[in-house]
C-alpha positions as CSV (number, residue, x, y, z in Angstrom):
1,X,5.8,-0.2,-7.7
2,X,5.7,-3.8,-5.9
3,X,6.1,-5.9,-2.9
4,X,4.7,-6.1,0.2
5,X,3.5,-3.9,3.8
6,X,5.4,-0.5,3.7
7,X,6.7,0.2,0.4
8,X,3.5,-1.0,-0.9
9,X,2.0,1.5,1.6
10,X,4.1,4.5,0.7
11,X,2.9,3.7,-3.1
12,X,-0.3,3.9,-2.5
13,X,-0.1,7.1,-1.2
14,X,0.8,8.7,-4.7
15,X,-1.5,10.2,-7.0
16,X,-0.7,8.0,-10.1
17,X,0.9,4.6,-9.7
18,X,2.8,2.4,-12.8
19,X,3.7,-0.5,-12.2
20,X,6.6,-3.5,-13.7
21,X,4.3,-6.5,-15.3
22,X,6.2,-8.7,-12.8
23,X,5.5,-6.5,-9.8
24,X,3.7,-8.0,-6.7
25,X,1.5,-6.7,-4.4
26,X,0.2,-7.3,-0.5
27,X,-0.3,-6.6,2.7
28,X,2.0,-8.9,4.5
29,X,1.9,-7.0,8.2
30,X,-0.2,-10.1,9.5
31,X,2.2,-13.3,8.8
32,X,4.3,-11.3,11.6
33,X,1.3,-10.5,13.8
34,X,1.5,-6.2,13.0
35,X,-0.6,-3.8,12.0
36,X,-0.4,-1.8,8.8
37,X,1.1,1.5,8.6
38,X,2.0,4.6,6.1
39,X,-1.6,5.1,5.4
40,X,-2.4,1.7,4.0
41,X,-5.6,1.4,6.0
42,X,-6.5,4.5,4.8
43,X,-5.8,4.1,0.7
44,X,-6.2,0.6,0.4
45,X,-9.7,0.1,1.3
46,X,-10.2,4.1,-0.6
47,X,-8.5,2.2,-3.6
48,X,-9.3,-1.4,-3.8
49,X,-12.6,-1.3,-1.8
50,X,-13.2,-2.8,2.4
51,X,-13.6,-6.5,1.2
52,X,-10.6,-6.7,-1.1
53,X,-8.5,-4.5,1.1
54,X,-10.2,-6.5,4.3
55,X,-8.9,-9.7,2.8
56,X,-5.6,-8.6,1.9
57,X,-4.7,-7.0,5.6
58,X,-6.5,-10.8,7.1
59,X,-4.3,-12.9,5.0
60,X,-1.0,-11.5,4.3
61,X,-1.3,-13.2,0.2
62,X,0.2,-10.9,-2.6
63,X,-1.4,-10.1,-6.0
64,X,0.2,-9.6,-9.1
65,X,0.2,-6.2,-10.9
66,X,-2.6,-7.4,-13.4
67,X,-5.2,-7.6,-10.4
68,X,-3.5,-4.6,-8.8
69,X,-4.4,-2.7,-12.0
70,X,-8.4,-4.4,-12.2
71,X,-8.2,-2.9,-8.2
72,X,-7.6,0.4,-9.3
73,X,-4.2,0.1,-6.9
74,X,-2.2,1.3,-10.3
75,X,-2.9,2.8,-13.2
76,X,-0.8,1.3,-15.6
77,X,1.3,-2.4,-16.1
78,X,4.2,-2.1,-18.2
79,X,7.7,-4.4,-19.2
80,X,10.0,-3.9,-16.3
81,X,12.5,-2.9,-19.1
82,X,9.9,-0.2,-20.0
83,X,9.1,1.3,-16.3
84,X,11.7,4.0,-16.1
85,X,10.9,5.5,-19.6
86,X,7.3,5.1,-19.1
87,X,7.5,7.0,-15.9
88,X,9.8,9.8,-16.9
89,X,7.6,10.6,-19.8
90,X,4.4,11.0,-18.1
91,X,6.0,13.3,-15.2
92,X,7.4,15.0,-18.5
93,X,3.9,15.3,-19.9
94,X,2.2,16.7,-16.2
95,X,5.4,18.8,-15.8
96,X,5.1,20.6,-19.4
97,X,1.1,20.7,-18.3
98,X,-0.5,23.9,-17.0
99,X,0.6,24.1,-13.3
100,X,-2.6,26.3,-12.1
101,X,-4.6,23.9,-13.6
102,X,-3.5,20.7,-12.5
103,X,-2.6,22.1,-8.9
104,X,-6.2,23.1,-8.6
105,X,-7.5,19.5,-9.8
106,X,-5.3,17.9,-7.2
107,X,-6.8,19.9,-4.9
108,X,-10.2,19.3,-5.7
109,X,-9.3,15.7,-5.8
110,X,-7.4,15.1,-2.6
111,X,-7.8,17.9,-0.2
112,X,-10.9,16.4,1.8
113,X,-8.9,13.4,2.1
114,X,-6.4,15.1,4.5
115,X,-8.4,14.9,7.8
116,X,-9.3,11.2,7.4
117,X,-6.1,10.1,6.8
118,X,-4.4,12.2,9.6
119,X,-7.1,9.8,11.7
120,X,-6.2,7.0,10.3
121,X,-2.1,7.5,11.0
122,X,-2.8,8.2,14.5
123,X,-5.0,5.1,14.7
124,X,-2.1,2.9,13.4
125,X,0.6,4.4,15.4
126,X,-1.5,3.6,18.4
127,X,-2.4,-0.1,16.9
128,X,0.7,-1.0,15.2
129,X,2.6,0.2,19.1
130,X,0.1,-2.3,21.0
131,X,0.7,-5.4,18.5
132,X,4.5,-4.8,17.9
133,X,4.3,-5.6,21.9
134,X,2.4,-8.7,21.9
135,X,3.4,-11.9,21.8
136,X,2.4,-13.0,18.7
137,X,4.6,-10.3,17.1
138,X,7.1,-11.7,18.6
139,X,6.5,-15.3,17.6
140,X,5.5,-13.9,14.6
141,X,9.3,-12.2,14.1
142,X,10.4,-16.0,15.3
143,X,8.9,-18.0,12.9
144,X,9.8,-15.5,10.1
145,X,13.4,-16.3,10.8
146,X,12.9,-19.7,11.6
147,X,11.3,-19.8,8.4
148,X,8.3,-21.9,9.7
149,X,4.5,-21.0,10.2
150,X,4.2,-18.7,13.4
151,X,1.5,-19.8,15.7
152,X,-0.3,-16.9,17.3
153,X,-2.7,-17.3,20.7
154,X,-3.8,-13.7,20.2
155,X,-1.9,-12.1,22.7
């Protein structure tokens, strides 16, 4: 897992997370003046807590996989030479694992969470719509190019 707005988004959204030792980590939606999306105002502040997850969306900085793992945003850090085995053998492990079981736990686990987040998708649709047509989007898309520091009026 690692890197920055979506795909860090989509990660999230997985039961169990592992992550390279060199993987980073962030919320980078506002150094281009968007809103977050794929659930990542949903499972980041579930996962990381509303300050941590507050500052990450404000600021755009990354973190690196040791203070994703002290966030509770993975479970595991391991070599990047290491990720693919480390990976296939715990899906191997849950796969061999009694399916009734382990169905039922996720259940329990996750199943309240369904309504909230179905909220919280519609919400960003609706927010990320209005700020990908503001002008500081578009500056912000500008400046990213023009690699320079964007200068949004909040508009």
């Amino acid at each position: 897992m690692g890197g920055g707005g979506r795909g860090n988004d989509v990660a999230l959204a997985a039961d169990i997370r592992i992550s390279a030792e060199e993987a980073t980590f962030g919320q980078n939606f506002a150094k281009v003046g968007l809103f977050p999306d794929y659930g990542g105002t949903y499972f980041l502040p579930e996962l990381a807590g509303p300050s941590k997850a507050a500052e990450m969306f404000y600021t755009g900085d990354m973190i690196d996989a040791q203070t994703a793992l002290r966030l509770g945003l993975v479970s595991r850090v391991v070599p990047a030479a290491q990720l693919e085995t480390e990976v296939k053998a715990l899906a191997q492990k849950i796969a061999n694992g009694p399916p009734l079981a382990i169905r039922a736990v996720k259940k329990m686990m996750f199943a309240e969470q369904k309504e909230a987040l179905e909220r919280a998708l519609e919400a960003e649709v609706e927010h990320q719509m209005k700020c990908f047509a503001s002008e500081d989007c578009l500056e912000g898309v500008h400046a990213f190019f023009e690699k320079r520091a964007p200068k949004f009026r909040g508009r």
